[in-house]
N, C-alpha and C positions, 0 to 999 in steps of 0.2 A: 595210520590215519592222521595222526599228527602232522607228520610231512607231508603228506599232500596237503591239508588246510594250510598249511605254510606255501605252501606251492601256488598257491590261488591267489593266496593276496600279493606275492611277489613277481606273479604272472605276467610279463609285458611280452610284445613280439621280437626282440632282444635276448632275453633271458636266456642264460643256456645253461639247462640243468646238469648239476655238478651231480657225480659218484653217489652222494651221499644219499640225495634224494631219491633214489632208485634201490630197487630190493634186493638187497643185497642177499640172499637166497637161490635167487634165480639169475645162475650165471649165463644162458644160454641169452638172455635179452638185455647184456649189459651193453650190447651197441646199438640197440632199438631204442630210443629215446622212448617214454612213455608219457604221455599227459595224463592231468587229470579233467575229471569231467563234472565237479561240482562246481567249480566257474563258469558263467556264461559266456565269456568271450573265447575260454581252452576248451566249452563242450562244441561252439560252433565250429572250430580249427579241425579241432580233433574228427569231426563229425565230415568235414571234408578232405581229412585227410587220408580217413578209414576207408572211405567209400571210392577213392582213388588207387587205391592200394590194395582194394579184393580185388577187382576186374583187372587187376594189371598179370602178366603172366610170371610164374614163379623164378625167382632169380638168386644169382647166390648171396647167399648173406653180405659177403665179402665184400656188396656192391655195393651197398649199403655205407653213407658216413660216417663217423662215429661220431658225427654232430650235425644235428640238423642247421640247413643254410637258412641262417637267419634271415636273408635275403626275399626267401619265398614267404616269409608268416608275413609281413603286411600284405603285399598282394594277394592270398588268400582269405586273409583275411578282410580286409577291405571289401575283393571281395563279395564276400557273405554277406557282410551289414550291406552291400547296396544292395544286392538278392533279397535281403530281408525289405528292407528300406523299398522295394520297387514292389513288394508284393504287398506292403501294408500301402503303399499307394494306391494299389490297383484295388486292396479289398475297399478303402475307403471311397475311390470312384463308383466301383459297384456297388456300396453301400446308400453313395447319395441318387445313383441313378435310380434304384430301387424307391428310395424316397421319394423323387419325384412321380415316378408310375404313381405308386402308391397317395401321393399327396391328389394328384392326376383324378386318380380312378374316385378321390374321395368326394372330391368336388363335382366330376360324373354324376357319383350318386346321389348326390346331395339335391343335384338340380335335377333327377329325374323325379326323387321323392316330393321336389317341389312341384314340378307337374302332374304327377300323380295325385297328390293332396288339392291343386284348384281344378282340375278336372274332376273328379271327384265331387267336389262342391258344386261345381257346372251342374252335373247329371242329376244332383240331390236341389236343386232350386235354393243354395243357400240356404235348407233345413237339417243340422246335423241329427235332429233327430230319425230323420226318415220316416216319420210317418206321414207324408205327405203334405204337408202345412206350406211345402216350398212357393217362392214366386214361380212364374214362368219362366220362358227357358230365355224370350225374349230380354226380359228386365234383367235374369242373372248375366247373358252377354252384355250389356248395356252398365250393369254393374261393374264386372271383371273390367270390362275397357277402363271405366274411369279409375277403379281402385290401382290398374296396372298405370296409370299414369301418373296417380300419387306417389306408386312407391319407385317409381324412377325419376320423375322432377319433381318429387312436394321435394327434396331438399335441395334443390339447384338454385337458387336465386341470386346467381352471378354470371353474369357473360362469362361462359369457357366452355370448351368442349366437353361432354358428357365421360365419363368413366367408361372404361371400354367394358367391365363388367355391365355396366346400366345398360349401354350401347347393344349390349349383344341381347340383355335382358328383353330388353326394347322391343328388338327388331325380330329374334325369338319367340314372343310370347304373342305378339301382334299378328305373327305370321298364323299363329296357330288358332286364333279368334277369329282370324280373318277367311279361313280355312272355308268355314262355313258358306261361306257366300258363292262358295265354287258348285255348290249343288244346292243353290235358289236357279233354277231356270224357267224360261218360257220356249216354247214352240213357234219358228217364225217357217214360211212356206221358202221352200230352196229351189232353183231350177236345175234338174240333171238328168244330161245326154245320156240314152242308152249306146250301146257301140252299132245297132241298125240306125240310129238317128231320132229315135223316136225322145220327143221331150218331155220329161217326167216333173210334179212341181210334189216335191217330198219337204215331210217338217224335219227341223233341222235346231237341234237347244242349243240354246244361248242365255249366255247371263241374263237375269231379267233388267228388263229399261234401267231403273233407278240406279240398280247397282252397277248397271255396265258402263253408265256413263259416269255417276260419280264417285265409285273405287276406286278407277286408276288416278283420276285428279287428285283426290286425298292420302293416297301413296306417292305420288307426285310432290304435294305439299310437303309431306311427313318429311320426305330426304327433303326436301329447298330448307327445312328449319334446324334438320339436323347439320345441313353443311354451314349454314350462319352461324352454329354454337360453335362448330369445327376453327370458322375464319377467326377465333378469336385468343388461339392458341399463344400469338406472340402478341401483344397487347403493351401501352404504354401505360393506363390504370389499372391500381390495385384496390384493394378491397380492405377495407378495417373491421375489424371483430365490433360485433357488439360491444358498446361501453367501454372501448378502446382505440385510438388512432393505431394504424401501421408503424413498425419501429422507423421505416425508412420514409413516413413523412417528413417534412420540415416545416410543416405548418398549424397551427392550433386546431383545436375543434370544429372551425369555421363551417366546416364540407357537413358537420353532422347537424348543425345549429342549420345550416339552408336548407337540408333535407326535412329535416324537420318541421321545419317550417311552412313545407313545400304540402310533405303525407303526411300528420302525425298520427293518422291512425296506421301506417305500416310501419311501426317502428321493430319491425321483427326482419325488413330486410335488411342487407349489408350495407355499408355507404361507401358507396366509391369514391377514390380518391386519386387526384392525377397532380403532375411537376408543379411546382409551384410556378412559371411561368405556363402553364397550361400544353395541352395536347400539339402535338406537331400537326401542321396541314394535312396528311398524307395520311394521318392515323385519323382526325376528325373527317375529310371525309369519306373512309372505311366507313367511320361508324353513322356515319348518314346513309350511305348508301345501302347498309345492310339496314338500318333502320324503316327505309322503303320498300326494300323486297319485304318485309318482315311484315308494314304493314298491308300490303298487297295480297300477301297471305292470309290475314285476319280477314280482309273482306271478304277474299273469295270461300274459306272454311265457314264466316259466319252468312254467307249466301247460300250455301249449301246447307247448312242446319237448317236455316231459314228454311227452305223449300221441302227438307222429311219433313221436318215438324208440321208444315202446313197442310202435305198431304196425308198427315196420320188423322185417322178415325174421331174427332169428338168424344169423349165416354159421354153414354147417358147419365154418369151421377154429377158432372159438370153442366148438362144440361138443364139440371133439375135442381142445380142449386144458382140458377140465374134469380134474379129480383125479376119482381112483374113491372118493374119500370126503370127506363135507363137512365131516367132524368134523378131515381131518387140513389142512383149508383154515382152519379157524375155530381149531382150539388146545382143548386141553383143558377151559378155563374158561370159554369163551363157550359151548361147546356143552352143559359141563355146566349153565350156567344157560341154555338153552334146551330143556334137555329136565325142567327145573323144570314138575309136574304144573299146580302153581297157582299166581299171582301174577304172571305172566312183566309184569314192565314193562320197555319200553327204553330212556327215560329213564335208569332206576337203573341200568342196564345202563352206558349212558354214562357215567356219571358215577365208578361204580367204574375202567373203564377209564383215566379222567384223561387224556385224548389232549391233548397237549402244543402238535400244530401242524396246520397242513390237510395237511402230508404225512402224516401218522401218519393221521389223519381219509381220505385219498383210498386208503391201502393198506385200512385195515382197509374202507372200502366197495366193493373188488375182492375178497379175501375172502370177505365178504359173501354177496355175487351169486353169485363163482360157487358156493359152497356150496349156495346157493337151486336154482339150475339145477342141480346134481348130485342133489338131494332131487327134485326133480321128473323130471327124466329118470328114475330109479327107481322112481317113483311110477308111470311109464306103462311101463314095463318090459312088461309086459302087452299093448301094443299094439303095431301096428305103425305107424311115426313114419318116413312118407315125406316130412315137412316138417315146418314149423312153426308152419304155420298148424293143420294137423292135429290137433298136441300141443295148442294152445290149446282145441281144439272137443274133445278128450276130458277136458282137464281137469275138465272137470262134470259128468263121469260116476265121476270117483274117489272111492273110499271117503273121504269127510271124515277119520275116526278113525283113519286109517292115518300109523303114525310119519311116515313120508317127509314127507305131505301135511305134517301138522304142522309139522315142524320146518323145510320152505319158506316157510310163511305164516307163521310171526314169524320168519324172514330176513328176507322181504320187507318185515315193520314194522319191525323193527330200522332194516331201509338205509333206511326211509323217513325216520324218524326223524333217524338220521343225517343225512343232505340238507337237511332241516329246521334242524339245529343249525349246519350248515354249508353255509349259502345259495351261499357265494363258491366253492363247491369243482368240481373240476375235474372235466372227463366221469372216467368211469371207462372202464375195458380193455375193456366189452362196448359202452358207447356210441361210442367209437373206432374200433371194429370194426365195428360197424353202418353210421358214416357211411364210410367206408372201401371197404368192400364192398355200399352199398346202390347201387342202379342205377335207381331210382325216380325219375323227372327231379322230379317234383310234390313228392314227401316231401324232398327235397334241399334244393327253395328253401324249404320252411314250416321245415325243420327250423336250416339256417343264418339265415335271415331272424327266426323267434324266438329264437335263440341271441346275436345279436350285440344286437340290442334288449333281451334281458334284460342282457347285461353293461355295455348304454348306460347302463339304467334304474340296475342296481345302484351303480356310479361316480358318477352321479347324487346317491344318497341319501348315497354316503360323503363326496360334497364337502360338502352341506349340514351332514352332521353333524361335520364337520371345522371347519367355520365358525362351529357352534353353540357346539361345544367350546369355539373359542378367544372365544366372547362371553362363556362362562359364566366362561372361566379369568378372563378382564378383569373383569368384572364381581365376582368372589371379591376379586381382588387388590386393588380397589378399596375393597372394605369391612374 
């Protein structure tokens, strides 16, 4: 036992064991070299040299060396360790392929249980309890749209292309809200040939009006905002952390003192920051140019909200919390320059006013309104108003000349006005009320689906002109 432990540690592909180490007992294997096999490097030799030497055919001893050729233990040796060496390669490839299935498969499930979990909630109206308390199905689509838009841009507020995970989230989750809209139809009359000729006029479904015409635009839109974030992959501005310049400016605080200066109530966005000789031609007008599709978009999203929203239903509990007078909604001075014979502009109107912020700007366009609908409910006094639709279809029969009528129709220029000057401003009490109380699965998704595209679109135009800004400020400082 001795001698072979000695045998192990003196073990090279070299060595050629002497007489001694051998058993001296057993004369018949004194010209059989023998290894041992408690070394790892003499168990793998020995192990190929064993398994070459059963299947070989029996031969006379005498054929046999009386010393193994040293020549052949590297090569066999060798080798083994790359046989070993290529098989622990291949277990480790199949180990990471495995991994990725498996990392794969996890991610699978991850996002199925995600859909599983807000479908779910869809079906339950937003009441985990299930005892029925939930909104409607309307409001929960109309919910789901906006929440799925916070949790893919509330944290984006940088020109760059969306994460391909968001991306997919996006386009994904959209797809599947949107779904619904494929089995709103109406019935339209179709003409078809029988094969004697006879002409048959058969109903024939089709998406209904509202959605057939403004779904594809607003999927239309959705790709034109998503390829704007796309064009801004290779870009000449960066972006500073909060409460931090970029390592690779060169220039002081300057770009956050303007911004500041500029919004200081958004001091949660990023502040861009561009060369100190400012943006190259080619790059500024990129970002003009995308600035314009961008806001071309906003118009047409915030056109389109415009028109669900106007076609949605009234609620009676908006109706019934109007004032009995528009004058004591509006104030002394607006109503007295609205009941001004000639000149009425709303412009000048605005501007006397001097509205300081969008709150002052979102009170006086609730005001507004309802003053508008108190002048008009008045106006049909006259009839009877089992709805709303009603009211609409008698409006065209009312005395043009009549105060009420009047003094509705430049309310309504006035707020339109208004909304004009103050693109960024918030629904008012009767669009709040409307989405709240509307039950229209159709008008729910066109009406959240352009709402969150317009506020893509608008964010959009204020990053580029944030960027512009701080080109034009560089570019100033410079000269």
């Amino acid at each position: 036992m001795d001698n072979s432990s000695n045998f192990d540690e003196i073990s090279e592909p070299s060595y050629q064991p002497s007489p001694s180490s051998l058993d001296q007992n057993d004369q018949s294997t004194v010209e059989t070299p023998v290894y041992s096999t408690m070394s790892g490097d003499s168990f793998m030799f020995g192990r190929t040299y064993s398994e070459t030497s059963a299947f070989s055919d029996p031969i006379d001893d005498n054929s046999y060396s009386s010393e193994p050729s040293p020549s052949h233990w590297p090569v066999t040796k060798s080798g083994a360790q790359n046989q070993a060496m290529f098989g622990r390669l291949e277990m480790k490839q199949q180990k990471q392929v495995v991994d990725d299935k498996l990392d794969d498969q996890e991610s699978v499930d991850l996002q199925l249980e995600t859909m599983k979990e807000r479908f779910s909630k869809l079906l339950l109206g937003e009441d985990m309890s299930g005892s029925g308390k939930g909104v409607c199905t309307a409001v929960t689509i109309s919910n789901a749209i906006t929440n799925l838009y916070a949790t893919v841009f509330g944290q984006n507020l940088r020109l760059e292309p969306l994460k391909p995970e968001k991306k997919s989230m996006w386009k994904r989750e959209m797809d599947c809200l949107l779904s619904l809209c494929d089995y709103i139809v109406e019935f339209i009359p179709k003409s078809h040939n029988l094969r004697d000729g006879t002409a048959l006029e058969v109903m024939e479904s089709r998406p209904r009006s509202d959605i057939y015409i403004n779904l594809p635009a607003l999927t239309k839109l959705d790709a034109m905002l998503i390829e704007v974030l796309d064009s801004f992959q290779d870009r000449e501005f960066w972006y500073a952390e909060q409460g931090s310049m970029s390592s690779n400016s060169t220039r002081s605080g300057s770009f956050r003192r303007v911004i500041i200066q500029r919004k200081e109530e958004k001091w949660w966005v990023p502040v861009p920051c561009v060369p100190p000789d400012g943006l190259s031609e080619k790059s500024r007008k990129h970002l003009r140019h995308k600035r314009d599709c961008a806001y071309q978009i906003h118009k047409a999203a915030m056109a389109i909200n415009s028109s669900i929203l106007t076609e949605m239903e009234i609620p009676h509990s908006y109706m019934a919390s109007l004032p009995k007078s528009g004058r004591a909604s509006l104030g002394d001075t607006i109503y007295r320059y609205l009941c001004t014979a000639d000149g009425f502009s709303p412009d000048h109107l605005l501007d006397c006013l001097n509205l300081a912020s969008e709150h002052e700007a979102l009170e006086l366009a609730d005001r507004v309104e309802a003053s508008m609908y108190t002048w008009r409910r008045k106006a049909c006094l006259s009839h009877s108003k089992s709805s709303w639709d009603l009211v609409k279809d008698l409006m065209s029969d009312i005395d043009r000349t009549d105060k009420n009528h009047v003094l509705a129709e430049r309310a309504e220029t006035l707020l339109f006005c208004l909304k004009q000057r103050y693109p960024e401003l918030s629904q008012t009490s009767l669009d709040t009320c409307k989405i709240q109380y509307n039950r229209d699965v159709g008008q729910a998704t066109l009406e959240s689906y352009s709402r969150v595209l317009e506020g893509l679109a608008f964010n959009i135009v204020a990053w580029i002109e944030d960027v512009l800004f701080v080109d034009k400020s560089a570019r100033t400082q410079d000269q």
